[in-house]
mmCIF file of the C-alpha atoms, coordinates in Angstrom:
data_MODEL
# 
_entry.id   MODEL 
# 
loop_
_atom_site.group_PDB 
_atom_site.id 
_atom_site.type_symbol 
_atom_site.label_atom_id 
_atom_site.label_alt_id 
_atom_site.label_comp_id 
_atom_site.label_asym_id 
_atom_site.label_entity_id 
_atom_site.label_seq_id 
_atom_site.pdbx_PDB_ins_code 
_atom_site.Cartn_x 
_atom_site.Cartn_y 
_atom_site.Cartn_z 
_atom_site.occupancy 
_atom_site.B_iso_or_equiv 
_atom_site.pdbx_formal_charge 
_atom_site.auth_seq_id 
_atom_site.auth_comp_id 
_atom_site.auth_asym_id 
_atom_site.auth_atom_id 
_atom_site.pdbx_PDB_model_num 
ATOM 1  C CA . UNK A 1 1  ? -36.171 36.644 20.511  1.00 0.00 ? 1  UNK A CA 1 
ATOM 2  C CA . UNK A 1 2  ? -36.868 33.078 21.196  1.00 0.00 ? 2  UNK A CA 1 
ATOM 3  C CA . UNK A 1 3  ? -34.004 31.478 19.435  1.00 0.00 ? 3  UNK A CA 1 
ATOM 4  C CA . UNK A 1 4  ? -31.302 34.144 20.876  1.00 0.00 ? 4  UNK A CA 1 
ATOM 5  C CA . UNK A 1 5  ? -32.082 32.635 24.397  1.00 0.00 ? 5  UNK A CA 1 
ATOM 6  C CA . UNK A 1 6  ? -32.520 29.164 23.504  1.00 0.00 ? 6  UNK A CA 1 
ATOM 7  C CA . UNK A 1 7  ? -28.824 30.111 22.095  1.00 0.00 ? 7  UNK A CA 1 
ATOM 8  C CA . UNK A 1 8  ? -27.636 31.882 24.986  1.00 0.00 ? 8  UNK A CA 1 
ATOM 9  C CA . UNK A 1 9  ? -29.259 28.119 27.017  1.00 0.00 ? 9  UNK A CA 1 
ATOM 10 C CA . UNK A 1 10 ? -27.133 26.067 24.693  1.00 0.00 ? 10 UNK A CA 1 
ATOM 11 C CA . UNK A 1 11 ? -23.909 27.974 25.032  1.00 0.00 ? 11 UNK A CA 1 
ATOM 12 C CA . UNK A 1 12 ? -23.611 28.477 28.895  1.00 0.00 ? 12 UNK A CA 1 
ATOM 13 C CA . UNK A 1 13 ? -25.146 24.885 29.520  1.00 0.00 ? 13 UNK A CA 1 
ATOM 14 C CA . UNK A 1 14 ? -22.243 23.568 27.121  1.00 0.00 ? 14 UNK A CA 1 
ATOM 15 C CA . UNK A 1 15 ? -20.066 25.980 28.781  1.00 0.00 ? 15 UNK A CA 1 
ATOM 16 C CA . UNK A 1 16 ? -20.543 24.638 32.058  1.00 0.00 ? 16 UNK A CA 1 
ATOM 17 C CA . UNK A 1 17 ? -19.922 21.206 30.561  1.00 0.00 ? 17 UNK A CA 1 
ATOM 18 C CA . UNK A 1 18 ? -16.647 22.064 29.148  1.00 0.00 ? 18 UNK A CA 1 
ATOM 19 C CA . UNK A 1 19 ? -15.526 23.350 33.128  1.00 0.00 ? 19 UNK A CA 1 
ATOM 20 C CA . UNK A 1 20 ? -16.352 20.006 34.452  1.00 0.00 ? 20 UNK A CA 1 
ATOM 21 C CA . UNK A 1 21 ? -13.364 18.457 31.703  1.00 0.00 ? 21 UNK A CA 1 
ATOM 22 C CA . UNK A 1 22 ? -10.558 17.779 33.364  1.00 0.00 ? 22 UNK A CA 1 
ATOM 23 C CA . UNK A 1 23 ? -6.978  18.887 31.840  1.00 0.00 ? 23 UNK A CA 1 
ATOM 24 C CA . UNK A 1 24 ? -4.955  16.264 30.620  1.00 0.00 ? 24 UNK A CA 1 
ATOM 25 C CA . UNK A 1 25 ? -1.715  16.148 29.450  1.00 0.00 ? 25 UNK A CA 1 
ATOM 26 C CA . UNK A 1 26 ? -1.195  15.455 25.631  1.00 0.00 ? 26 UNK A CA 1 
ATOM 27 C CA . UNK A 1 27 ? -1.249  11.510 24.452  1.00 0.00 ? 27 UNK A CA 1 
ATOM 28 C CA . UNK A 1 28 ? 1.791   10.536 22.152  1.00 0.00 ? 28 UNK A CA 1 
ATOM 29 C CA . UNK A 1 29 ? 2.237   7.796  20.234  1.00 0.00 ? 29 UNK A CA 1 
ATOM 30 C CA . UNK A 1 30 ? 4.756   6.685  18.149  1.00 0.00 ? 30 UNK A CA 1 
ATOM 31 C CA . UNK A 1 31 ? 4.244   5.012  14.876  1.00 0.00 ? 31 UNK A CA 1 
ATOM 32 C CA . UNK A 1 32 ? 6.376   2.918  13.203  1.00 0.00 ? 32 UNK A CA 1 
ATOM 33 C CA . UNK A 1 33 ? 4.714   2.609  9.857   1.00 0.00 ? 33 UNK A CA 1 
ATOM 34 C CA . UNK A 1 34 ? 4.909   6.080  8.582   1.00 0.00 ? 34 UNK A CA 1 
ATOM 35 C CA . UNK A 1 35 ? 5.893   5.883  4.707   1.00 0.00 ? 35 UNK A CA 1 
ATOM 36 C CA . UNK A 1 36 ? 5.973   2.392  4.136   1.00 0.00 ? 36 UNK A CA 1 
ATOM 37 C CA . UNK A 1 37 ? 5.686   1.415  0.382   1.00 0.00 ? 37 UNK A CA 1 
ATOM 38 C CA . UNK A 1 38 ? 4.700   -1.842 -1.257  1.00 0.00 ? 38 UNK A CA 1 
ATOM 39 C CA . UNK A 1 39 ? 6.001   -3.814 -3.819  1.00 0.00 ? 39 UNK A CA 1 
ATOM 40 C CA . UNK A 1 40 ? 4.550   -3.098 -7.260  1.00 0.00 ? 40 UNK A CA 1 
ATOM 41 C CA . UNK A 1 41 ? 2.493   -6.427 -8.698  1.00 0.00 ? 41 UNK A CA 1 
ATOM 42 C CA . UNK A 1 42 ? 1.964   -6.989 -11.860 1.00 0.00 ? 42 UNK A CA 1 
ATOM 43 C CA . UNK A 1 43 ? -1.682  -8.408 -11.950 1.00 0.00 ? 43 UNK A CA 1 
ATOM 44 C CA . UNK A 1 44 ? -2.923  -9.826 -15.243 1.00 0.00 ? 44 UNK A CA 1 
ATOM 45 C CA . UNK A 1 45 ? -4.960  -8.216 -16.844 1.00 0.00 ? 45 UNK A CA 1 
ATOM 46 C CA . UNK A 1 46 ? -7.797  -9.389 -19.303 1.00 0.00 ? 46 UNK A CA 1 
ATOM 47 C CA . UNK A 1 47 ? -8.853  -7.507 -21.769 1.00 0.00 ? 47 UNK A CA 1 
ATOM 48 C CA . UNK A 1 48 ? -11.048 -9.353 -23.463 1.00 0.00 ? 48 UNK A CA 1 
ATOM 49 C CA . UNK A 1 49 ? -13.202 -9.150 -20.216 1.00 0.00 ? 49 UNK A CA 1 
ATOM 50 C CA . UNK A 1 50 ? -12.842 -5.667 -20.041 1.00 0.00 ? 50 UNK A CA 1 
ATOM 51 C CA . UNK A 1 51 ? -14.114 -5.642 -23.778 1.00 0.00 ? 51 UNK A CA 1 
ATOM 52 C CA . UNK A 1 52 ? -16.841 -8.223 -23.505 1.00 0.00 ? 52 UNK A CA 1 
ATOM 53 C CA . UNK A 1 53 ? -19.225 -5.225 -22.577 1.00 0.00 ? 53 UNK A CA 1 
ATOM 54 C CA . UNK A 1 54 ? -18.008 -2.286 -24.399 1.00 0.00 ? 54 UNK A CA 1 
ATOM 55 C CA . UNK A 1 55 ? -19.624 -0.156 -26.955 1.00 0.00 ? 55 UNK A CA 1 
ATOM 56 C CA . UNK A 1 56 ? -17.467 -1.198 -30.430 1.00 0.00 ? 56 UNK A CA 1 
ATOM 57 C CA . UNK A 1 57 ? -17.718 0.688  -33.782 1.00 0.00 ? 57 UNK A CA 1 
ATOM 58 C CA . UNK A 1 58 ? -17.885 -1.039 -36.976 1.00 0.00 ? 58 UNK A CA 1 
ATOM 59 C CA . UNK A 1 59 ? -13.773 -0.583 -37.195 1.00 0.00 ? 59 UNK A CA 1 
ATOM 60 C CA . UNK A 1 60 ? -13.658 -2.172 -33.756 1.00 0.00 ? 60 UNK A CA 1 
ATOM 61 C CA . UNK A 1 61 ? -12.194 0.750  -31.895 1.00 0.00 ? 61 UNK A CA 1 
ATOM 62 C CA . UNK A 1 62 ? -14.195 1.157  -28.388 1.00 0.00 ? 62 UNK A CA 1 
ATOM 63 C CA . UNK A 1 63 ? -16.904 3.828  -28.059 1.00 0.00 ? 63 UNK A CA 1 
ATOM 64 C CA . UNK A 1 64 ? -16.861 6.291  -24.797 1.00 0.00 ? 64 UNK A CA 1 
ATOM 65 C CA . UNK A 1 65 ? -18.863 8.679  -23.588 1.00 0.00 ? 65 UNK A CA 1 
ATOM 66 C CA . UNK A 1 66 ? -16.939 12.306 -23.962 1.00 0.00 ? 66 UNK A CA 1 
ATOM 67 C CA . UNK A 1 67 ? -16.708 13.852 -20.362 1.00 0.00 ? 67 UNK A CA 1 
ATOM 68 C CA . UNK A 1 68 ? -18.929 16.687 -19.325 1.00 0.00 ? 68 UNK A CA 1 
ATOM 69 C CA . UNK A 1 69 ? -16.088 18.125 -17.837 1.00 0.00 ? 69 UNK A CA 1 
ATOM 70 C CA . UNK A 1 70 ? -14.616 18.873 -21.402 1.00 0.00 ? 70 UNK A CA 1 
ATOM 71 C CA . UNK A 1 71 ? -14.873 20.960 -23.878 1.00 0.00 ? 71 UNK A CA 1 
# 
């Protein structure tokens, strides 16, 4: 078939490729920042902004959209 040598091409023209890739020894580095944490901040937060645009009832509790995800 057509494809299985195009394949076959492919293959033994990247092969030759890889050959030409010299070997290298392995690159290290060391990194100082591994785990590093942050201070929590307290941001303000304003509801009313959050609010402005949301769906209310007439008891003024906020109206969402059940996930699909649930049953």
């Amino acid at each position: 078939m057509e494809i299985e040598k195009e394949a076959e091409t492919i293959l033994n023209k990247f092969s030759e490729v890889l050959e030409q890739i010299p070997d290298l020894e392995e690159t290290q580095y060391l990194v100082d920042n591994l785990n590093r944490t942050r201070e929590d901040v307290n941001e303000e937060s304003c509801p009313e902004k959050i609010l402005r645009n949301a769906h209310v009832d007439k008891k003024g509790s906020v109206v969402a959209e059940k996930g699909k995800w649930t049953k």
